[in-house]
C-alpha positions as CSV (number, residue, x, y, z in Angstrom):
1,X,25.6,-2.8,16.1
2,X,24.4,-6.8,15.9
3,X,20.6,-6.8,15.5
4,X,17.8,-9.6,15.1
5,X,17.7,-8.8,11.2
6,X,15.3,-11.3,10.5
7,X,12.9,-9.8,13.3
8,X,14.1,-6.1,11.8
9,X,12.3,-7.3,8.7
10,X,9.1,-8.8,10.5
11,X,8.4,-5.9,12.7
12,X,8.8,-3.6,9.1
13,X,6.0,-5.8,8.1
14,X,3.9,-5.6,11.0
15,X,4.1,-1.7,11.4
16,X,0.9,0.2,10.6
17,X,3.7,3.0,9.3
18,X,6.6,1.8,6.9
19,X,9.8,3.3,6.6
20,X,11.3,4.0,3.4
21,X,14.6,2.3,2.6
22,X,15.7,3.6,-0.8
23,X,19.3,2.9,-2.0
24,X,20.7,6.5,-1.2
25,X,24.1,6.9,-0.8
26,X,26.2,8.5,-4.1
27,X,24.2,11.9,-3.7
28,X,26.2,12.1,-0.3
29,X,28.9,14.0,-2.4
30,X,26.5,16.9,-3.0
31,X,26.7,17.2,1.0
32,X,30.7,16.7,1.6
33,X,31.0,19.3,-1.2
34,X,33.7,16.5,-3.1
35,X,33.6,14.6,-6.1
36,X,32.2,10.8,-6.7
37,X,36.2,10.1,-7.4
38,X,37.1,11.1,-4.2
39,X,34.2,9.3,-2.5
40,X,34.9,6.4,-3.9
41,X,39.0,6.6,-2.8
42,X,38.7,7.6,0.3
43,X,36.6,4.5,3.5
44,X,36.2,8.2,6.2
45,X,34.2,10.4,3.2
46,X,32.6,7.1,2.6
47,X,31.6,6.2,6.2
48,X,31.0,10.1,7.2
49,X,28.7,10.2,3.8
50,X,26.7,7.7,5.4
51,X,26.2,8.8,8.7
52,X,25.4,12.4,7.1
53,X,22.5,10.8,4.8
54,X,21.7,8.9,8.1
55,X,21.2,12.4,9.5
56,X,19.2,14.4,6.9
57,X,16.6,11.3,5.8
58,X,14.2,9.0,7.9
59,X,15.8,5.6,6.1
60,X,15.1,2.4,7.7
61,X,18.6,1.7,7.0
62,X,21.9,3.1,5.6
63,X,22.9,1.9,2.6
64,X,26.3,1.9,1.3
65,X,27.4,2.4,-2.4
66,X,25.9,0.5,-4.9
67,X,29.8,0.6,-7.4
68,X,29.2,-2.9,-9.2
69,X,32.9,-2.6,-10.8
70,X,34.7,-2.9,-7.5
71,X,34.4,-6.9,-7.5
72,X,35.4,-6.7,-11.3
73,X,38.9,-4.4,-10.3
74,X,39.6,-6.8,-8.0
75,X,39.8,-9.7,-10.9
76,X,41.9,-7.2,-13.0
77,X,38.8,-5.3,-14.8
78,X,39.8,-2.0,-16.2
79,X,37.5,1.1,-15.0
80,X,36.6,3.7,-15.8
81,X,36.1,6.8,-13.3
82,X,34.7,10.2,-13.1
83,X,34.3,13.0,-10.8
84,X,30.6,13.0,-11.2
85,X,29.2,9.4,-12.5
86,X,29.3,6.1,-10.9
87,X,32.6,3.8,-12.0
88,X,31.7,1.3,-15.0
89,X,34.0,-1.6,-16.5
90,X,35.6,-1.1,-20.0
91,X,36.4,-4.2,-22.3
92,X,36.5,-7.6,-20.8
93,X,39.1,-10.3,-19.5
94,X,37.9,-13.4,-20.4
95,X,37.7,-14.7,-23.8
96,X,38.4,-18.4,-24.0
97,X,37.9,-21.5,-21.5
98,X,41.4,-21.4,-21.3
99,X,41.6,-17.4,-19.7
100,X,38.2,-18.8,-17.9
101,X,40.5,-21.4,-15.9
102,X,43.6,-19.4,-15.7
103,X,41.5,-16.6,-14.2
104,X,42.7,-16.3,-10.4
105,X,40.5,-15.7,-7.6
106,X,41.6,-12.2,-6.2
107,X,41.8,-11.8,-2.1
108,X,39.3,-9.7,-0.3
109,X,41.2,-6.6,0.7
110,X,42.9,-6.5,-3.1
111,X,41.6,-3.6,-5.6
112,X,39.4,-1.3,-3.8
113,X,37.8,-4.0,-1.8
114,X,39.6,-3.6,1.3
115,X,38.9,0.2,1.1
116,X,35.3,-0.3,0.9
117,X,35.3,-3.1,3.8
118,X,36.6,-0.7,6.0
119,X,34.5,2.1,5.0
120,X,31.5,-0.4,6.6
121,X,33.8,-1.0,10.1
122,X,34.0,2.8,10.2
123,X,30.3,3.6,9.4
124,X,28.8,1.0,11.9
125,X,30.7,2.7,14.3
126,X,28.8,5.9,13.5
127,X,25.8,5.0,12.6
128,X,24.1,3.1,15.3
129,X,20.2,3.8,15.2
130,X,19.7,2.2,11.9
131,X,21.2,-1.2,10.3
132,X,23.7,-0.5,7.9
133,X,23.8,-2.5,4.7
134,X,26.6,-3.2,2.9
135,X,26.5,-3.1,-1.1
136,X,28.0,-5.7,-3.1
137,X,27.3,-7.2,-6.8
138,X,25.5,-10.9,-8.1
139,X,27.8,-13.5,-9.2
140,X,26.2,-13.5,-12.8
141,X,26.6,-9.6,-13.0
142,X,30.2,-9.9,-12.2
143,X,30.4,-12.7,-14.7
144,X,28.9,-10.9,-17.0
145,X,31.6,-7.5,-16.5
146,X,34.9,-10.3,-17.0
147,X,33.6,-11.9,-20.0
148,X,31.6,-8.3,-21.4
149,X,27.8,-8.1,-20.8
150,X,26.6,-8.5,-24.2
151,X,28.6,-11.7,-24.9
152,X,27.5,-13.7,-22.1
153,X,24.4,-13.5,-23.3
154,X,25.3,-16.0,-26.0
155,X,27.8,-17.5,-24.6
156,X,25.4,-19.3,-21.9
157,X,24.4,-20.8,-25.3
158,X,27.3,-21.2,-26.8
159,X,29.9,-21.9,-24.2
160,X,28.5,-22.9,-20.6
161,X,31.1,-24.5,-19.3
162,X,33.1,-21.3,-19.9
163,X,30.3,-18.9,-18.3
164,X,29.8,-21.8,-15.2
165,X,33.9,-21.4,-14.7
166,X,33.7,-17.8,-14.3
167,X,30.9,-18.2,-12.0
168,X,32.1,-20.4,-9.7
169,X,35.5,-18.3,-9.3
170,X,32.8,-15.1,-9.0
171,X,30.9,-17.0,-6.5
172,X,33.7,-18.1,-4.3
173,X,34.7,-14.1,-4.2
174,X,31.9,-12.9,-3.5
175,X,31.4,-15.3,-0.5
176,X,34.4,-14.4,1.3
177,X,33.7,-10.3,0.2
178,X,30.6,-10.8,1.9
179,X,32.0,-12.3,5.0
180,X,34.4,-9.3,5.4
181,X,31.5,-7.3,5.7
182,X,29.9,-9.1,8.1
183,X,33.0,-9.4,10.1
184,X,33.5,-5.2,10.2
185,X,29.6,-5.6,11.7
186,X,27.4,-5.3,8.4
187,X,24.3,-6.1,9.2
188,X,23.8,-7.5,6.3
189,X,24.3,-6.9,1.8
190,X,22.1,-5.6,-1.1
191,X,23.4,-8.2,-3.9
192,X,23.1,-6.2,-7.1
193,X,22.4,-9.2,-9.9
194,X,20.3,-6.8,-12.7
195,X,22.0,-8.7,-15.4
196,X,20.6,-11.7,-14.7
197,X,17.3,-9.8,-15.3
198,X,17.8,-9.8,-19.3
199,X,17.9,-13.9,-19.5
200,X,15.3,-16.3,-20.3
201,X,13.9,-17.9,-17.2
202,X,15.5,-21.0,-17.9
203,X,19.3,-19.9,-18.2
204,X,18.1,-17.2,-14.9
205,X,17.7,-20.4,-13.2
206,X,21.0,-22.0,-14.4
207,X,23.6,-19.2,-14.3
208,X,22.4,-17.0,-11.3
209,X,20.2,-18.3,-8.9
210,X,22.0,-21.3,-8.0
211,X,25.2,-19.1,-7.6
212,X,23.0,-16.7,-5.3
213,X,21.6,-19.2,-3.1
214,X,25.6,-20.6,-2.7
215,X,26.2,-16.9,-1.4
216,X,23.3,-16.4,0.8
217,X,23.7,-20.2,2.5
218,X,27.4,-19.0,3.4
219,X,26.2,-15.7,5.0
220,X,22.6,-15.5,5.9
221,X,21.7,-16.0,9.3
222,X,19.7,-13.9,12.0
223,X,21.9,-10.9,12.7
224,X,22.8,-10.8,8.8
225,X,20.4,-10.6,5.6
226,X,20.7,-10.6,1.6
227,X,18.8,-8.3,0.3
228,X,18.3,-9.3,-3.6
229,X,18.1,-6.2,-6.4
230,X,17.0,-6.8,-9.7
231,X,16.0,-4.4,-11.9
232,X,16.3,-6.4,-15.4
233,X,13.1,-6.1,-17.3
234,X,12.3,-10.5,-17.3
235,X,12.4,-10.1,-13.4
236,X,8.6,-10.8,-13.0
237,X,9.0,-14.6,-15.1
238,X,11.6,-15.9,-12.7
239,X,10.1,-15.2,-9.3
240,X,10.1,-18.7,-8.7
241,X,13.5,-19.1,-9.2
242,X,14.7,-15.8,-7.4
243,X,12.8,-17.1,-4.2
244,X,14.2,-20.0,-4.4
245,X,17.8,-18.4,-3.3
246,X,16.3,-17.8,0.5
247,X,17.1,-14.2,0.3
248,X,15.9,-12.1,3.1
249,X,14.4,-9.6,1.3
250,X,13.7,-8.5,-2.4
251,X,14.1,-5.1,-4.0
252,X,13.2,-4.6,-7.7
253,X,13.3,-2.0,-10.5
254,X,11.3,0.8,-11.8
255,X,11.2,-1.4,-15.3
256,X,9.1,-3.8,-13.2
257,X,5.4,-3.6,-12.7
258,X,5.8,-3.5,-8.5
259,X,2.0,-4.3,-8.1
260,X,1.9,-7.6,-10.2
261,X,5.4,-8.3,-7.9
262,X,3.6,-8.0,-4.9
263,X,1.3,-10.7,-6.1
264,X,3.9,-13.0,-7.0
265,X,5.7,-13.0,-3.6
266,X,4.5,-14.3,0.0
267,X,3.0,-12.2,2.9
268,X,6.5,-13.2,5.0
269,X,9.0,-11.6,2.1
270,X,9.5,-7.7,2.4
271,X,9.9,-6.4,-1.2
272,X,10.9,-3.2,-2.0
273,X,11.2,-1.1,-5.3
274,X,10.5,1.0,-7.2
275,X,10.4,5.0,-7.8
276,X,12.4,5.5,-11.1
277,X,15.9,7.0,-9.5
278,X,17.2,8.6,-13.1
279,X,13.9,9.9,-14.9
280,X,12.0,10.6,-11.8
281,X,14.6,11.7,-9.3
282,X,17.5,12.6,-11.1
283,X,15.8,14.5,-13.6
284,X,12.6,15.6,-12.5
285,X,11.6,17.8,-10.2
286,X,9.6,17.6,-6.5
287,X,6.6,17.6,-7.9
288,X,7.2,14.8,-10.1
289,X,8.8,12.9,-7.3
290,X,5.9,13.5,-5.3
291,X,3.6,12.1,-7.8
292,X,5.5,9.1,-8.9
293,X,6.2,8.3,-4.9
294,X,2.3,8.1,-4.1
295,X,1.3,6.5,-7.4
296,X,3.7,3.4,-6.4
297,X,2.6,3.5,-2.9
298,X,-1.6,3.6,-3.4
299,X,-0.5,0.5,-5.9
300,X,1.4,-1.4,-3.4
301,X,1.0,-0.8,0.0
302,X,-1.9,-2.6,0.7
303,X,0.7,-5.4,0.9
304,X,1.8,-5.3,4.6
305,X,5.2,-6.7,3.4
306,X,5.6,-3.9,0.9
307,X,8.5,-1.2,1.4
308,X,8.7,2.1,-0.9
309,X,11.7,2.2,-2.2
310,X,13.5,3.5,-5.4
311,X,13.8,1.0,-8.2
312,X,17.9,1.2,-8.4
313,X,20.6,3.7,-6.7
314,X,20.2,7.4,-6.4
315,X,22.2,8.7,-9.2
316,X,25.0,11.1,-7.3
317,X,24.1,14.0,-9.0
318,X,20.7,14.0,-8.0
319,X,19.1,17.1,-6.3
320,X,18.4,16.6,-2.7
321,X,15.6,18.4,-2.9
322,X,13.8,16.0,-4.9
323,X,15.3,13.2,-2.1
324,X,13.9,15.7,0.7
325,X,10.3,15.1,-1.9
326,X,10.3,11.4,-2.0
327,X,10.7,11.1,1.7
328,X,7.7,14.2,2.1
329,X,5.7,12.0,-0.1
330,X,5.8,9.0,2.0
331,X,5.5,11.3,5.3
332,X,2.0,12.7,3.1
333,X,1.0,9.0,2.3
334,X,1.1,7.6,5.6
335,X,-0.4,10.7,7.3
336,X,-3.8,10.2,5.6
């Protein structure tokens, strides 16, 4: 359904009452009864996993799935894929300039891409009370799964011209994935970039942010939003730099101190973040998401232009008992 995004996001901040938006969408195999393999094969479990989270949570949106090795597939990655934990990238495929240029730009619909594309065109269909966001990786976090995350760390030292190659073919990408979602009526991404969280301000601001603004220039407009995710620990030294891409909206992890965010960002800018998704939901119990729930939200919600949210996807074996608890919690915390 096309919406005024940009007014979706000002009313959130106006409302007396908030909304939580967490990113909840792989627990929807625990309510389809099927695997995270199957899930992630199939656009109708996709789509009807969706509508059925839709149904059972008061989200301000729906949220597809947060699989950052989709864009890496579609390059040629190998993954790696389970029936009951989200798909990862093995090895890498870039190790010289020479692979960097010979590396070919893969079309959107190649890989699993075209599957997950149309798993959007069928959930906007069926989800209509809500917007429905599209999930989709940063250009440096794809970078960093084609030429292995722990070497491009010194190869923005040692080779930049290499890493800036890879980018600019990631970027490209991700520019036209994102416009496929918009076309099958997205209203609008989460842009997953939490490698970009481990640099040094300084190479943040050379090997990500420029490529996110390029995305979010292409894309962005009234009826569609970036929402930027971050959850690398150095998040809170490149705010500067991160709000210099124009995103929409910001959504940060539970490494991050979400209070000293809020202080960092303007009154205009929702933020979201940041209940811990593996220790605190994942693993613990209602009680514990209770707890952790309020304890964010007494810290943050003072900020009118705060959002509760969870610091990073749901893991999909999560009990949704302690999801039905986070969303009690924020019931409790607004009915004081």
């Amino acid at each position: 359904m096309n919406r005024n995004m940009k007014q979706w996001l000002s009313d959130m901040i106006a409302a007396e009452k908030k909304i939580a938006l967490p990113i909840l969408s792989f627990p929807s195999v625990s309510l389809m009864d099927i695997t995270v393999r199957e899930l992630i094969s199939d656009s109708d479990r996709q789509a009807q996993g969706m509508k059925m989270v839709a149904e059972r949570v008061n989200a301000a949106a729906a949220v597809s799935l947060m699989d950052l090795s989709v864009e890496a597939e579609c390059f040629g990655s190998t993954i790696r894929v389970s029936d009951e934990e989200v798909p990862t990238v093995i090895g890498h495929i870039v190790s010289d300039e020479d692979e960097a240029n010979a590396l070919e730009v893969p079309a959107v619909g190649s890989a699993r891409s075209g599957l997950y594309v149309d798993a959007i065109r069928k959930a906007v269909e069926i989800i209509t009370d809500r917007p429905v966001l599209a999930g989709i990786i940063g250009p440096y976090s794809l970078a960093a799964r084609l030429l292995d995350v722990t070497e491009i760390m010194m190869l923005c030292y040692d080779e930049p011209d290499m890493v800036h190659i890879v980018l600019e073919k990631a970027t490209v990408f991700l520019i036209e994935y994102a416009k496929a979602y918009k076309a099958a009526g997205a209203n609008g991404i989460v842009m997953a970039e939490p490698v970009a969280g481990l640099l040094s301000p300084a190479l943040e601001e050379e090997f990500s942010s420029p490529y996110v603004k390029q995305i979010v220039d292409a894309v962005q407009d009234d009826s569609f939003i970036v929402v930027y995710h971050n959850c690398g620990g150095n998040t809170p030294r490149m705010t500067e730099s991160i709000l210099a891409t124009g995103s929409a909206a910001y959504h940060f992890g539970n490494a991050i101190d979400m209070a000293a965010m809020m202080e960092k960002f303007p009154a205009d800018v929702v933020v979201m973040g940041n209940v811990d998704p593996a220790g605190v939901l994942r693993q613990g119990n209602p009680e514990l998401v209770r707890t952790a729930t309020l304890d964010v939200m007494s810290k943050c919600c003072s900020y009118p232009n705060f959002l509760i949210s969870t610091g990073c996807d749901i893991p999909p074996a999560t009990p949704w008992e302690n999801v039905d608890a986070f969303f009690a919690a924020v019931e409790e915390f607004y009915g004081k």
